[in-house]
C-alpha positions as CSV (number, residue, x, y, z in Angstrom):
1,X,-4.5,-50.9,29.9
2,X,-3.4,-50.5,33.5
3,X,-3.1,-54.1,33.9
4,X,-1.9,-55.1,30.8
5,X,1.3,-52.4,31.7
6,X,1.2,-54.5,35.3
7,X,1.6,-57.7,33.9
8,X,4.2,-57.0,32.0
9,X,6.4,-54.4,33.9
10,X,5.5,-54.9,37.8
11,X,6.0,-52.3,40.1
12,X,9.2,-52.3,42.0
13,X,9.1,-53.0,45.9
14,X,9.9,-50.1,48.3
15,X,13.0,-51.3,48.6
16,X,14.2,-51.5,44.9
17,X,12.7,-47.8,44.9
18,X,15.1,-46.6,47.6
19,X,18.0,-47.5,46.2
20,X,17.4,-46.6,42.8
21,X,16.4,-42.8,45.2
22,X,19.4,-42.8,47.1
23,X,21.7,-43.6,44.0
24,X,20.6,-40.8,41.9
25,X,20.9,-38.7,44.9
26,X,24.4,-40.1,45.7
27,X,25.0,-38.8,42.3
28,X,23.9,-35.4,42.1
29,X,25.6,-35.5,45.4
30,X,28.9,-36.3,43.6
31,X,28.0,-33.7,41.1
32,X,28.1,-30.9,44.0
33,X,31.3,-31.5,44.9
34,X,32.9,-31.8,41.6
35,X,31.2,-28.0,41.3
36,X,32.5,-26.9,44.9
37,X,36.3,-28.5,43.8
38,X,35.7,-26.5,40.8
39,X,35.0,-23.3,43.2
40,X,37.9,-24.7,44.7
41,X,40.1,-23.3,41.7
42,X,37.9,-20.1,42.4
43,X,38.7,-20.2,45.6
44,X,42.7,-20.4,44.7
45,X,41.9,-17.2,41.9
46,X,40.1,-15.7,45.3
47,X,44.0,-15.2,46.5
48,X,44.8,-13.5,43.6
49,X,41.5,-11.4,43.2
50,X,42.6,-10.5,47.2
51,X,46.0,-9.0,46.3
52,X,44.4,-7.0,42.7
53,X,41.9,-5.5,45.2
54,X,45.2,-4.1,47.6
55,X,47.0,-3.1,44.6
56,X,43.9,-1.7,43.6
57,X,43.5,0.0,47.0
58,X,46.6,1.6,46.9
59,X,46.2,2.6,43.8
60,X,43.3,4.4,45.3
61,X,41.3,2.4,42.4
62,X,38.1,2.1,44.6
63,X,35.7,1.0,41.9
64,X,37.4,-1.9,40.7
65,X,38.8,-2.6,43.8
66,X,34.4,-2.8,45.3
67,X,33.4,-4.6,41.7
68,X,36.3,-7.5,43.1
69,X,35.3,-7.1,46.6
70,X,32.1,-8.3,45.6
71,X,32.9,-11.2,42.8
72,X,34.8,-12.8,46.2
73,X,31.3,-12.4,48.1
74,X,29.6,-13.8,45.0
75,X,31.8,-16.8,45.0
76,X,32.1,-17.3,49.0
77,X,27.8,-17.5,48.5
78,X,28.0,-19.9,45.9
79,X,30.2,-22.2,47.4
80,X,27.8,-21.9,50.7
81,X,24.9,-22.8,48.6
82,X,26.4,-25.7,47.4
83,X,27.4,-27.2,51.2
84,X,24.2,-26.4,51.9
85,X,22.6,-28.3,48.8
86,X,24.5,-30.7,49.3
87,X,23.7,-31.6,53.5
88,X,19.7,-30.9,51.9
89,X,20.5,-34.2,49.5
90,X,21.8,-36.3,52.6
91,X,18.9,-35.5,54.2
92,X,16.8,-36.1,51.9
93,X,18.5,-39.7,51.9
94,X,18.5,-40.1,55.1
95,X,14.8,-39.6,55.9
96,X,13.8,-41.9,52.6
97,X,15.7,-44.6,54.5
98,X,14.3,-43.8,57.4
99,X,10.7,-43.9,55.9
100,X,10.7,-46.9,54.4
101,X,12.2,-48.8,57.5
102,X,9.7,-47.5,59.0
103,X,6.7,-48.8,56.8
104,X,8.9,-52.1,57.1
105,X,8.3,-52.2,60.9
106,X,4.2,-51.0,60.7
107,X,4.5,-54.2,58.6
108,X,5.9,-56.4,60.4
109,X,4.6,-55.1,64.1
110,X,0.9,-56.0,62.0
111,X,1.9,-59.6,60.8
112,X,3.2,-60.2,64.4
113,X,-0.6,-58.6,65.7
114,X,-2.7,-61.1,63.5
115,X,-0.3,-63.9,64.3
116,X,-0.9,-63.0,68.1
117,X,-4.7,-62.7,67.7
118,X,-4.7,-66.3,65.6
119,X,-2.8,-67.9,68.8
120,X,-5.4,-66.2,71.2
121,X,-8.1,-67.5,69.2
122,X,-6.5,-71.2,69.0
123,X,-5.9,-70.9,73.3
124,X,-9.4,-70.1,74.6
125,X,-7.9,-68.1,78.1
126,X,-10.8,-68.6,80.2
127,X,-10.8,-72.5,79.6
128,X,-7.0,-72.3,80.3
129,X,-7.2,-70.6,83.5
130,X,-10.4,-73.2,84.6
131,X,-7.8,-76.1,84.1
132,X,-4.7,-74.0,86.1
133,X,-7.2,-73.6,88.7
134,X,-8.0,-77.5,88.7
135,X,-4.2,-78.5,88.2
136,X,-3.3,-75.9,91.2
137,X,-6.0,-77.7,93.5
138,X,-4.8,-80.9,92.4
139,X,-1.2,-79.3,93.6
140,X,-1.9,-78.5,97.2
141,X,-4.0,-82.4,98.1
């Protein structure tokens, strides 16, 4: 059945396969910072939330001015979690790129070592170095 599914949809090369990677995580990237733009709003309510918790203070209102206190925190952490998801999913990119230009060098640096070991093979070195010797001989009469 396996090669049935083969035949008809082949597997895509490492290259295809990055992209396709990197897109979706451009994406989600994309998706982040629509949410931290969105905590961006937050942040601009975070003002706001800053001058209830004074009022609040002065009010001498310390419960609801500690239950605001910490919905800023809450918010501040969120919008840190999100930077921080977000340099993750770069990194992520970056390291798939660098993976698979890496397994594209091991490739070619192993083509280049059977095309090297063909040449040798074609050039026998000792039978070389005999006629060097002969033509250098030949040089010096």
């Amino acid at each position: 059945m396996e090669k049935v599914m083969n035949m008809i949809k082949p597997k895509p090369n490492p290259q295809q396969l990055l992209r396709d990677w990197q897109r979706r995580l451009r994406q989600e990237c994309r998706n982040i910072e629509r949410q931290i733009r969105g905590n961006s709003d937050i942040q601009r309510e975070e003002k706001n939330v800053q001058k209830a918790i004074k009022d609040a203070a002065k009010r001498n209102d310390m419960v609801s001015a500690k239950s605001l206190a910490m919905e800023i925190v809450r918010s501040r952490r969120t919008v840190n979690r999100l930077y921080e998801n977000k340099a993750q999913l770069n990194s992520i990119s970056m390291h798939l790129g660098e993976s698979v230009a890496i397994a594209r060098t091991v490739g070619h640096l192993s083509k280049s070592a059977e095309v090297m070991k063909l040449v040798n093979n074609l050039m026998k070195a000792p039978e070389v170095a005999v006629t060097m010797q002969e033509f250098s001989k030949e040089m010096t009469k």
